[in-house]
C-alpha positions in Angstrom: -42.7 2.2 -26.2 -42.7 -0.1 -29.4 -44.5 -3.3 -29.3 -41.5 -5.1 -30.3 -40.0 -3.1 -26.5 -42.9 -4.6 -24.7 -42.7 -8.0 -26.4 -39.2 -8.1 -25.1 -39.5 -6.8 -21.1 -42.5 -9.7 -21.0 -39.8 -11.8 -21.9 -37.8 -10.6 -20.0 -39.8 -10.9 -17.3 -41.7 -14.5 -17.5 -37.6 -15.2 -17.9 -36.7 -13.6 -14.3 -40.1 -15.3 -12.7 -38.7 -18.5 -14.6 -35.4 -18.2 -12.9 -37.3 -17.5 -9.9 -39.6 -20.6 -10.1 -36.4 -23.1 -10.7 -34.1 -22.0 -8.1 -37.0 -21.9 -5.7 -37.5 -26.0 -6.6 -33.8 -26.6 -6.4 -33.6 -25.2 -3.0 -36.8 -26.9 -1.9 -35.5 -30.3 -3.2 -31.9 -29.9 -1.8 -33.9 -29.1 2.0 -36.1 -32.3 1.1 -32.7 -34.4 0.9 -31.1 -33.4 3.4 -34.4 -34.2 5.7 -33.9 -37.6 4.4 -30.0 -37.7 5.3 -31.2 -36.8 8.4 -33.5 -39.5 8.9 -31.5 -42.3 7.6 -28.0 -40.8 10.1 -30.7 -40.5 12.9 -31.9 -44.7 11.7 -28.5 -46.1 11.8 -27.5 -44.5 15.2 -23.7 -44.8 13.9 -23.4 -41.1 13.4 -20.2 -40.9 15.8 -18.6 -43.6 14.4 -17.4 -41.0 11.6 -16.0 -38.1 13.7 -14.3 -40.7 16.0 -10.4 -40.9 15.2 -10.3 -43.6 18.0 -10.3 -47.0 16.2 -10.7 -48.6 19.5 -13.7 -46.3 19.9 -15.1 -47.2 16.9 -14.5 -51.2 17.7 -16.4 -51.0 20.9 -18.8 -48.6 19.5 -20.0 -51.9 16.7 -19.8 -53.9 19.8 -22.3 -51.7 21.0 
């Protein structure tokens, strides 16, 4: 192998562990957001209000 061939695979791979490191953060920031939805749905306590077609439901539910 030429120097210029191993040059390019450790490229190649600090690319891949790259890749690696990024998605890794993305998925790890997308869980830390949706903890946070989860918190603030679980806060407000209104979390029925959307899945209720009933708009006389939904009236006594913000009498509630």
């Amino acid at each position: 192998m030429s120097g210029e061939e191993d040059d390019e695979k450790d490229r190649d791979e600090k690319d891949r562990k790259e890749q690696f490191d990024t998605a890794l953060e993305e998925v790890l920031r997308e869980v830390e957001e949706a903890e946070k939805r989860d918190e603030d749905k679980a806060a407000s306590g209104k979390a029925g209000d959307a899945v209720t077609p009933n708009t006389e439901a939904q009236e006594q539910a913000e009498e509630d």
